[in-house]
C-alpha positions in Angstrom: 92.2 -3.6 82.5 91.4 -0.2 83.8 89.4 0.9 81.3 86.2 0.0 82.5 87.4 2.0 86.2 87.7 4.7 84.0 84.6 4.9 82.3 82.9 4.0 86.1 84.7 7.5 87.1 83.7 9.5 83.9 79.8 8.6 83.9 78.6 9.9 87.2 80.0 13.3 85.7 77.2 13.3 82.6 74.2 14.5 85.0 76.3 17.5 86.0 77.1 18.3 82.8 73.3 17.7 81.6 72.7 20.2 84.3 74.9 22.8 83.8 73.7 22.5 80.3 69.9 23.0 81.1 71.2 26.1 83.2 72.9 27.8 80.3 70.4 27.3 78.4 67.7 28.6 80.8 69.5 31.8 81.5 70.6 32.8 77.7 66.7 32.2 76.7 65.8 36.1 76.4 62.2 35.1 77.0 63.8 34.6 81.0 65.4 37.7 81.2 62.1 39.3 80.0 60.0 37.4 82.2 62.2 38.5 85.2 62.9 41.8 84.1 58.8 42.3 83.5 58.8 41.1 87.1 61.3 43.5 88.5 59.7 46.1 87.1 56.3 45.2 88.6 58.1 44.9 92.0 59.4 48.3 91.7 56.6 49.6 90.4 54.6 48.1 93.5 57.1 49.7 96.1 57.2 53.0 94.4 52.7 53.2 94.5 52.6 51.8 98.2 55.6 54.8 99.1 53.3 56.9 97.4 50.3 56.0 98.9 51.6 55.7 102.5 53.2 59.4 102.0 49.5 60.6 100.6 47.6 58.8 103.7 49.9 59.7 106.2 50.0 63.6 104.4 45.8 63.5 104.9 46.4 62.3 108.6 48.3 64.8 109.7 45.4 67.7 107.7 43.2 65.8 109.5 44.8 65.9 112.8 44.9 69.1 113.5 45.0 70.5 116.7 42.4 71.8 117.6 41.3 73.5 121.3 38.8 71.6 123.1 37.9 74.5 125.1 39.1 77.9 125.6 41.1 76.6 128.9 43.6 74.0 127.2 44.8 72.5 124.2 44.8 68.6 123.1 48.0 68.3 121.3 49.4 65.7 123.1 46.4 63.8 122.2 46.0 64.5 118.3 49.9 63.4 118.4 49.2 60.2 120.1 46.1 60.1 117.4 48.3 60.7 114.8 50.9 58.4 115.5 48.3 55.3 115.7 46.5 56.1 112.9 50.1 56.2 110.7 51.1 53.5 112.0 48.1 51.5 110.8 48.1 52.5 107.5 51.7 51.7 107.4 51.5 47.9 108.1 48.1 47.7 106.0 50.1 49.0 103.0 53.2 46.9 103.8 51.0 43.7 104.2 49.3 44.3 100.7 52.9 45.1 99.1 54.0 41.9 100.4 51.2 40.0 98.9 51.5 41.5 95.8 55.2 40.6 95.8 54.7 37.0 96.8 52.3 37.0 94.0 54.5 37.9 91.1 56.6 35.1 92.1 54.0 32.9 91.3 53.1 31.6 95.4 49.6 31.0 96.1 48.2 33.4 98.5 45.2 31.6 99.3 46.9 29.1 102.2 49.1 32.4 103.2 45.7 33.8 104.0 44.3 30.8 105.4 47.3 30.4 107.9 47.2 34.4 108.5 43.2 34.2 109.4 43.8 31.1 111.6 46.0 32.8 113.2 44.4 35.9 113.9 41.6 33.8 114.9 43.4 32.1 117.7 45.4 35.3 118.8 41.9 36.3 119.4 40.5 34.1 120.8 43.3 33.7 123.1 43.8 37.0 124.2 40.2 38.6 124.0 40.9 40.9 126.8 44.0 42.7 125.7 42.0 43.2 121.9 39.3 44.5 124.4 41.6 47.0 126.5 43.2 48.2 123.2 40.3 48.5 121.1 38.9 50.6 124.3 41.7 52.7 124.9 41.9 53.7 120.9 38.5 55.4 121.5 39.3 56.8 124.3 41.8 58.6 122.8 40.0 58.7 119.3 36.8 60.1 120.8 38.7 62.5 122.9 36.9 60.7 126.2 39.2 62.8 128.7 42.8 63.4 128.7 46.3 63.7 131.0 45.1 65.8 133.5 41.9 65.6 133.7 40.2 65.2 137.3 37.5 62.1 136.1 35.2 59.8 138.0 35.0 55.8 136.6 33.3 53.5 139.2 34.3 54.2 142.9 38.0 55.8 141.5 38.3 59.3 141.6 41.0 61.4 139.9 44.1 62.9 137.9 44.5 60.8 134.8 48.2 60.7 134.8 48.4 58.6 131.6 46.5 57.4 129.2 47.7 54.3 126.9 46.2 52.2 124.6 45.7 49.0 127.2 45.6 50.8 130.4 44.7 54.2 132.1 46.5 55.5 135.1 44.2 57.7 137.5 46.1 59.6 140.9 43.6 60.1 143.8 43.9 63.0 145.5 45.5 61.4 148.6 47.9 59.8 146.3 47.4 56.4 145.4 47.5 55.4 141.3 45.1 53.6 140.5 45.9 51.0 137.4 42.5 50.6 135.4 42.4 48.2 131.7 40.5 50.2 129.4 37.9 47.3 128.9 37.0 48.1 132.3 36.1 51.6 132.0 32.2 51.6 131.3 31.1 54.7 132.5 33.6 58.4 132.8 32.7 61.6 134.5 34.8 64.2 133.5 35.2 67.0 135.8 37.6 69.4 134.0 35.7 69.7 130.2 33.4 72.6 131.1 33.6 75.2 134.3 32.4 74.2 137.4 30.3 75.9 139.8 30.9 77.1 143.3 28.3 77.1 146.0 28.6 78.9 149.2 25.9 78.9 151.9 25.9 82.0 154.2 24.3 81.3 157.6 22.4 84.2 159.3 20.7 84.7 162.5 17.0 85.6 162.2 17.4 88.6 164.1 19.9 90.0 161.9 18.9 92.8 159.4 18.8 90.4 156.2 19.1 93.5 153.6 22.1 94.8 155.1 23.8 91.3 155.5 22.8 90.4 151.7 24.3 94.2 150.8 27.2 93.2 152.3 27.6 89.6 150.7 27.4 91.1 147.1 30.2 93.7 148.1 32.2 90.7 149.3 31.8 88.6 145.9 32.4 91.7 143.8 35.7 91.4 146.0 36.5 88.0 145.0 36.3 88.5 141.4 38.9 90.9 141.2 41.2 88.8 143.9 40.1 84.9 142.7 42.0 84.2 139.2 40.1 81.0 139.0 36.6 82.8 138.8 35.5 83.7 135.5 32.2 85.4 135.5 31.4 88.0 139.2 29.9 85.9 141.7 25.9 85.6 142.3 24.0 86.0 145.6 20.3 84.3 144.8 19.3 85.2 147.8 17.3 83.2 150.8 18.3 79.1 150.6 16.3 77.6 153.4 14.4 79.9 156.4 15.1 78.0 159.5 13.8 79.1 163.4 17.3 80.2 164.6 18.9 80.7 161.3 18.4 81.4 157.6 20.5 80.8 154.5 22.2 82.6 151.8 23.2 81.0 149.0 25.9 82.7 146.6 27.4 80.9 143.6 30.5 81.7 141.4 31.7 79.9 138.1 35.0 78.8 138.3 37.8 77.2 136.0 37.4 73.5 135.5 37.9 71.7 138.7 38.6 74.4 141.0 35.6 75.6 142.7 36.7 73.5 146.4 39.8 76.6 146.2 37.3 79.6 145.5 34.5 78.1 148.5 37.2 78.0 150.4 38.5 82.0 149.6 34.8 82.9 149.1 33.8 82.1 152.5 37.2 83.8 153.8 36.2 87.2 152.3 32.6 86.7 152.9 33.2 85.9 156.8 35.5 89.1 157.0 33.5 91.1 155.4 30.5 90.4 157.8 33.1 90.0 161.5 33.7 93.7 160.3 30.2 94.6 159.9 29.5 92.9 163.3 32.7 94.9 165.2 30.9 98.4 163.7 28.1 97.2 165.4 29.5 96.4 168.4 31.4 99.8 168.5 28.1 101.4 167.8 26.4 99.8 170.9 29.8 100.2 173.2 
């Protein structure tokens, strides 16, 4: 009587068995093993080229990144790091994308929706933030192109400067009274930089008509021959042209001076100091003379 219970408890048992049997059999056919070892190997050998490759890319980055000087006055090596560091970083996740698609390939996926899904996706990343891909795509030539760097006194629009830092979405410019000024790089059309080459000081002498001008111009050249030797900021001796502008009271002198980058408001300022003392002694002589 319980027979046929038995044989209802046995039966559901056979597809296991079937199973396990098609199991077995799938892992003791050697033409498996080969056809996973063939595809181990091919991983492997993938990992070990894209190491390779990555070590060889980032090995030319780093010949081609050298630092080099801008100018005689300063060096960019904070710069070429930042450079450097980008650029590795790039090639990095390139070659880690392809390894992965050459991976998923071997195990037999079809990349073609991967790459479907991956370019909508890009598409609508883009699409949906076209103003951040903006910023950063501006900011990588900033820094790329070597546009200006931290420190640098610059001009963009009606904000005037220090750059204080310089990232890939956003530059941060100090005023000289202070306030930091937040800018996106896709903003930034047009850059004045102030502190690539030397800049030029102008200072305009005033003297009255009725003072002997050869004397007074004498005395002006003695005064910036002075200031070379005292001003560390000049770097080439100070130039008196001559006559400016001939007025009915008053005349002009106009002297120049080349100066580090950014500096020439600090040497006007001790040029005129030395030039003024220089001529108030000349004036007491005078004065003596007469008394």
């Amino acid at each position: 009587m319980r027979m046929p219970g038995f044989i209802m408890e046995v039966e559901p048992l056979a597809p296991t068995i079937s199973a396990f049997e098609k199991l077995k059999d799938y892992l003791s056919n050697p033409e498996v093993w080969s056809s996973w070892l063939q595809t181990a190997i091919q991983i492997v050998l993938a990992l070990l080229i894209g190491r390779i490759v990555t070590k060889l890319a980032q090995k030319a980055l780093e010949r081609l990144m050298v630092v080099r000087e801008r100018t005689p006055l300063r060096l960019d090596q904070r710069r070429t790091n930042t450079i450097g560091k980008l650029l590795n970083n790039i090639v990095t996740y390139t070659i880690n994308f392809i390894l992965i698609l050459i991976i998923l390939g071997q195990f037999g996926i079809n990349l073609a929706p991967v790459l479907a899904g991956a370019g909508v996706l890009g598409l609508a990343i883009g699409f949906g933030a076209q103003s951040l891909v903006k910023d950063i795509i501006t900011g990588f030539f900033i820094i790329f192109e070597d546009q200006f760097g931290v420190g640098d006194v610059i001009q963009t629009g009606a904000f005037k400067g220090t750059v204080e830092e310089i990232g890939l979405r956003v530059t941060r410019v100090r005023t000289a009274t202070g306030e930091v000024h937040i800018l996106p790089n896709g903003s930034i059309q047009q850059v004045t930089n102030f502190s690539i080459y030397n800049s030029l000081a102008v200072v305009d002498v005033p003297v009255a008509n009725g003072d002997n001008l050869e004397k007074i111009i004498a005395l002006i050249n003695k005064a910036a021959a002075d200031s070379y030797n005292s001003i560390p900021n000049l770097t080439k001796p100070p130039e008196v042209l001559g006559l400016q502008t001939l007025g009915a009271a008053e005349s002009v002198i106009r002297v120049t001076a080349e100066c580090k980058p950014n500096t020439q408001g600090s040497v006007e300022r001790e040029m005129k100091r030395m030039i003024k003392d220089c001529l108030d002694r000349y004036k007491e002589q005078i004065n003596a003379a007469e008394g």
